[in-house]
N, C-alpha and C positions, 0 to 999 in steps of 0.2 A: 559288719557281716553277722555278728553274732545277736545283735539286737532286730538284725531283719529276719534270721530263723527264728527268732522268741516270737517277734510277730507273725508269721508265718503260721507257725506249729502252735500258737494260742488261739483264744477261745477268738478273738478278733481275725485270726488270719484268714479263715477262709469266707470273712466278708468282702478281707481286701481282693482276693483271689476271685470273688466274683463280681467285685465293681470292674476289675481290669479286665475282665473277659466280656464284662458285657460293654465296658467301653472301647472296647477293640471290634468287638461284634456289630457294634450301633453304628460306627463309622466306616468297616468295609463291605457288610454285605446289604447286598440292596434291597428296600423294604423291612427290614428287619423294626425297624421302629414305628411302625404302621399301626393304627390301632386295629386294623383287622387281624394281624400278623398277631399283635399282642395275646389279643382274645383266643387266638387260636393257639398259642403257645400254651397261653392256662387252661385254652379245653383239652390238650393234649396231654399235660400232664395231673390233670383227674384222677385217673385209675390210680398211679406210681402213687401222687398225694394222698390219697385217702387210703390207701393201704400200710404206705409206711409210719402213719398216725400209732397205727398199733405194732409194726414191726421192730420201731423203737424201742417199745416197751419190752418185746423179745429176747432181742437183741443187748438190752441193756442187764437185762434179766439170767444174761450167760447162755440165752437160748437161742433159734432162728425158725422161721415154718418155708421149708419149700414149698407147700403146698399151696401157696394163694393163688395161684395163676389156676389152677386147678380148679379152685374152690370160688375165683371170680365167676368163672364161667360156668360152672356149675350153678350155679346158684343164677344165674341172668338164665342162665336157662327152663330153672325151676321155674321164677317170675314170669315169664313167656310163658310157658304151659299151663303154671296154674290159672296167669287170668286169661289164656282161652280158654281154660277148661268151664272155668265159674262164671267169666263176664266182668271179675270186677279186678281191677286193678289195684285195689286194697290188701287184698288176698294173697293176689299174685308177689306184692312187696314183701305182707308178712310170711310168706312162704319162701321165697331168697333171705329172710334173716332166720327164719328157722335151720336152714339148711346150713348157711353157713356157719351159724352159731352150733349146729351138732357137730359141722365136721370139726369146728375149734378145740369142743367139748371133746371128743375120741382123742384129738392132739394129744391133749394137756393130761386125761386120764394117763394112756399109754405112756406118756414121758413123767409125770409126775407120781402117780403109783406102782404102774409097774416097772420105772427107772430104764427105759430102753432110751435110749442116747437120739436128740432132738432130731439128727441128720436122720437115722433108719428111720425114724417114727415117720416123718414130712416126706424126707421120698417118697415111703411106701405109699404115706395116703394119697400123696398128689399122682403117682399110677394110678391108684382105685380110684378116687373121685375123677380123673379125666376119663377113663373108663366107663363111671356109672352115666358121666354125660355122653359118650358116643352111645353109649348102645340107648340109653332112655329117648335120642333123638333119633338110631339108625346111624349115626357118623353124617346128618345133614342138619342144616339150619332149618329152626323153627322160626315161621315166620310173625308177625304178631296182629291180631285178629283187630283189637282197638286200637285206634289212630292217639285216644288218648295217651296212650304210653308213650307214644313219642316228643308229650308235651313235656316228659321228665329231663327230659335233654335239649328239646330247642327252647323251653318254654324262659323269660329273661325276665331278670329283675332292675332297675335302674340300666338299663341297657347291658348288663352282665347277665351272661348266660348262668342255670340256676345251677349246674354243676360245679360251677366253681364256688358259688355263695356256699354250697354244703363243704364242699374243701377246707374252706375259712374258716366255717364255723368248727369241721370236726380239728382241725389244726388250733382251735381258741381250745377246746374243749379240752382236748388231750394234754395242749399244753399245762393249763391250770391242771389236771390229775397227777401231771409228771410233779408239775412244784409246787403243789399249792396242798397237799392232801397226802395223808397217810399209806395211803396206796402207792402212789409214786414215791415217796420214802424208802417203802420197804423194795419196793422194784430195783431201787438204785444197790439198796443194801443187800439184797439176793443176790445182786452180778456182783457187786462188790467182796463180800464174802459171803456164802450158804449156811457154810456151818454156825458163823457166827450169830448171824441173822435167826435161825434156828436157836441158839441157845440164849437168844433173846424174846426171846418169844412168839417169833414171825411164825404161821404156820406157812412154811416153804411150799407145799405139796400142792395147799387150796390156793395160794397166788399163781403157780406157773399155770393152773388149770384157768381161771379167772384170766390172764393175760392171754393163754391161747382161745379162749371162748369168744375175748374184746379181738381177738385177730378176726376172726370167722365170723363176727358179728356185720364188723367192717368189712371185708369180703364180699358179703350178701349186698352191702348197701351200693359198694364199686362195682360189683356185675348187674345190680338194675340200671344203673344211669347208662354202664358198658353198652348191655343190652338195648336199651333206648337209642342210644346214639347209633350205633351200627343197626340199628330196627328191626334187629333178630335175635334170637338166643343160637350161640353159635359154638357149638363142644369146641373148637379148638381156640377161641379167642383168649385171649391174655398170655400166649404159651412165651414164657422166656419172663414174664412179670416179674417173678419172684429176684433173680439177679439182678433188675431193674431198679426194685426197691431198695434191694439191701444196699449196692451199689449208693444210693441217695443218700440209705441213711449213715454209713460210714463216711461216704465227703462231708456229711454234717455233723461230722464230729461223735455217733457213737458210736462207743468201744465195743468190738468182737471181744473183748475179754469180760466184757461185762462191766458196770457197776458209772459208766458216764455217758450220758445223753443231753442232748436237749433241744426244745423245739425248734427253736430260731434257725438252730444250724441244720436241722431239717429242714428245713423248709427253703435254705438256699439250697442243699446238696439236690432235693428236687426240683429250683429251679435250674441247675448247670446242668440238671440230667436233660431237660428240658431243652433246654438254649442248643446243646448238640445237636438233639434230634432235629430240632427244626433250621439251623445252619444247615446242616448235611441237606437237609430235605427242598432249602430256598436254594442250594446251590445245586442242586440236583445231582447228589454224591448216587452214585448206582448202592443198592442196599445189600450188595455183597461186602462192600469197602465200610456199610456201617456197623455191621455184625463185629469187625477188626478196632475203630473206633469204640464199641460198647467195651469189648473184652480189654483193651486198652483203661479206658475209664476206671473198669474195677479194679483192676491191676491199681492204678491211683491212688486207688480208693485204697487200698490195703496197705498200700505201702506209707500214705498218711497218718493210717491208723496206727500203725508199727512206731513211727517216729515221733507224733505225740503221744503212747507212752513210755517210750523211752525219754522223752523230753519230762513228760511228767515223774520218773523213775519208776515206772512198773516193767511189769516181766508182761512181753507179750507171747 
């Protein structure tokens, strides 16, 4: 019993935790192991993937941003406007990463110099930025002028849709920053301890700012494909994202206390986030019963997190 909690609450357990779900999934509900099914499981969970790349880093960092769901669709929205406005779809990209790379940038200011506590900061701004998108649209969907933008989302590589190849990639990317590089270092040793980290010479102030910019940067790039794919920029798209993500990245093992991450176990806690939605969705669960299931999930997800660090001996 007690060597099956060590596996369990270690760094392996919630592999095994997702081999049995998905082999219990593969064998009762039907179609699930389709490759159409498949593809549309990894188109689905896109947004969650490419967001929690950088929510890791937040998160690991003793921080969190409620504001991405805000800031996705703000920013697909910017994308939408700008390239009707110009014609070029270039534009309209580097225009969603400007956006959401400032709303990162206000983040990281406001929590990092003026020390206002991450939870007020990301509320507040995920009101005003979902704000600045209803009124910049009237509270409707922009619809999108060039057909090319829709290539950002059907358009496939090896028969894999291209949304998911950017997933991969920014999940290879982020991973190597977390271990592989000085930045992820100090990331760990910020959530690990501030002060210490601080009287080692880490500038504390310019990393949290730097981690929320890499949130909003990422942000921009999940509300162009967003936007692509739903073939509109739509003020209220991604509303509920943010517990989506964090949700992911806690089953994959990073600490709300700060100072442990890592990709791998991301990347499964977004595929379980994933495998729900679309059970629920192949068994045609009514989407009042999946709102119960989500809060469920994070519920999970917390009480995981609690019991591997008390397995590890920390204070949660």
């Amino acid at each position: 019993m007690t060597s099956l909690k060590k596996l369990l609450l270690g760094e392996q357990g919630l592999v095994v935790i997702f081999a049995l779900a998905f082999a219990i999934v593969s064998l009762t509900v039907p179609n699930f192991l389709t490759e159409r099914n498949m593809l549309g499981l990894l188109q689905s969970v896109v947004t969650i993937g490419i967001v929690a790349c950088t929510m890791m880093f937040c998160l690991a960092s003793r921080d969190f941003d409620l504001s991405v769901g805000s800031t996705v669709a703000f920013s697909g929205m910017i994308a939408v406007m700008a390239s009707n406005a110009t014609g070029s779809i270039v534009l309209g990209l580097l225009a969603a990463l400007v956006c959401g790379g400032f709303v990162g940038l206000v983040n990281g200011v406001v929590i990092a110099r003026f020390r206002i506590n991450a939870l007020i900061t990301t509320l507040a701004t995920m009101q005003i930025v979902r704000g600045l998108a209803l009124i910049s649209s009237d509270g409707r969907a922009v619809g999108i002028n060039d057909p090319g933008f829709y290539q950002l989302a059907l358009s496939k590589f090896l028969g894999v849709p291209t949304p998911i190849w950017v997933m991969g990639v920014l999940f290879l990317a982020f991973g190597f920053l977390l271990n592989r590089t000085v930045f992820g270092k100090n990331t760990l040793a910020i959530g690990g301890n501030p002060e210490a980290s601080r009287l080692a010479g880490v500038n504390v102030s310019r990393m949290r700012i730097w981690i929320f910019m890499l949130q909003g940067l990422v942000c921009g790039i999940a509300g162009v494909l967003l936007a692509s794919r739903i073939t509109s920029g739509q003020p209220n798209a991604a509303t509920g994202l943010e517990l989506s993500v964090i949700s992911a990245c806690v089953l994959g093992g990073v600490s709300l206390a700060g100072g442990r991450a890592a990709m791998a176990g991301v990347i499964v806690g977004v595929l379980i986030m994933g495998i729900a939605e679309n059970v629920m969705n192949l068994l045609n669960i009514q989407a009042f019963y999946q709102y119960v299931v989500r809060g469920l999930i994070l519920l999970l997800a917390v009480l995981l997190d609690n019991l591997r660090s008390v397995a590890a001996g920390r204070r949660g």
